[in-house]
C-alpha positions as a printed Julia matrix, in Angstrom:
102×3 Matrix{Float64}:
 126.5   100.79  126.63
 125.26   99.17  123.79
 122.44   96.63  124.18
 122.94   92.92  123.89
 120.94   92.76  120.52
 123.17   95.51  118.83
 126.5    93.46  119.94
 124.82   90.47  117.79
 126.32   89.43  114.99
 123.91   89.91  111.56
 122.74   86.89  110.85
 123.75   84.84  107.69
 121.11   85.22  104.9
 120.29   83.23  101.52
 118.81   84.06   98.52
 117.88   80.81   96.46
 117.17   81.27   92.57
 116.38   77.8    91.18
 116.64   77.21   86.81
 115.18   74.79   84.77
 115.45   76.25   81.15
 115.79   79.36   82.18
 119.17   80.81   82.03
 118.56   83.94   79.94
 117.11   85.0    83.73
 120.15   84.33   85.56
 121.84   86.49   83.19
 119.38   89.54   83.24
 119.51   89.58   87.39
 122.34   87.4    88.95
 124.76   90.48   88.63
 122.73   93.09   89.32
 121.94   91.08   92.78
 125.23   90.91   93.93
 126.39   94.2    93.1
 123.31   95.25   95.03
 124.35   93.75   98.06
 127.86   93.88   97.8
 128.3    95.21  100.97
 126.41   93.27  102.91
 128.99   90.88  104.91
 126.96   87.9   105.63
 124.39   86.99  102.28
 124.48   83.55   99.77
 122.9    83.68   96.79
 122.52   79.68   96.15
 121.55   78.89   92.65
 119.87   74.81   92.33
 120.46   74.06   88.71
 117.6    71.46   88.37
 118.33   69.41   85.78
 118.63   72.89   83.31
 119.64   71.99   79.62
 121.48   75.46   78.98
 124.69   74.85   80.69
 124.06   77.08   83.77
 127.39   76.01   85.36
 129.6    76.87   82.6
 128.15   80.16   82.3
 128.21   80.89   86.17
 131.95   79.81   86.2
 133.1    81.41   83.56
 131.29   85.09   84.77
 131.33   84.56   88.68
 134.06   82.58   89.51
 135.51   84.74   91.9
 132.09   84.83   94.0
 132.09   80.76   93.57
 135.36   80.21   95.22
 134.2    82.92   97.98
 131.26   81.1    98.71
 129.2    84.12   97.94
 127.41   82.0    95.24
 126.94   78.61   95.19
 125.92   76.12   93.05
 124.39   72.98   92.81
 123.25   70.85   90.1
 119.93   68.05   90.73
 120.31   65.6    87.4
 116.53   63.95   88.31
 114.42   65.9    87.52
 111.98   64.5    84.56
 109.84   67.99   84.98
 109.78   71.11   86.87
 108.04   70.63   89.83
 107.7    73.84   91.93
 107.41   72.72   95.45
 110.15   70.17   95.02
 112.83   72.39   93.3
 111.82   74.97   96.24
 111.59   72.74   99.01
 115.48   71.44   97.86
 116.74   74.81   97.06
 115.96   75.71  100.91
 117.19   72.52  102.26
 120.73   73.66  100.55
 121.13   77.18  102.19
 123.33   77.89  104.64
 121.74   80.93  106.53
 119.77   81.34  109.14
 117.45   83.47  107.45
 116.06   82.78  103.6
């Protein structure tokens, strides 16, 4: 008999990335983090675009659009931002997650 925590589904986790000027990143990890965890059923990587003047969005579509429409990745895009502000682009980037765990 198995025990009640082992009949629990995994829970859903998220992995937030957020980019300000700083796509050249994206591109050295983004795949490499996926392919890593491939195989893990239940995982988001959410990437918060804030306010990023190198066209993060046409890149992502253009090299992950099959994990966009999944809902593997997502993406979102914050147009305010006059600065980077570190607790603010974090604090948003969480709020945006799905999982239960980030």
């Amino acid at each position: 008999m198995s025990s009640p925590r082992e009949e629990a589904a995994a829970p859903r986790l998220s992995f937030f990335t957020v980019c300000m000027g700083r796509r050249h990143h994206l591109q050295q990890t983004l795949a490499r983090n996926l392919a890593w965890n491939a195989d893990h059923p239940s995982l988001e990587f959410v990437i918060l675009d804030y306010g990023s003047p190198d066209d993060v969005a046409s890149w992502l579509q253009a090299e992950f659009s099959s994990e966009l429409a999944s809902g593997r990745l997502v993406y979102y895009r914050y147009d305010h931002a006059q600065f980077f502000s570190f607790s603010h682009s974090r604090n948003m980037a969480a709020r945006l997650c799905g999982g239960e765990v980030i």
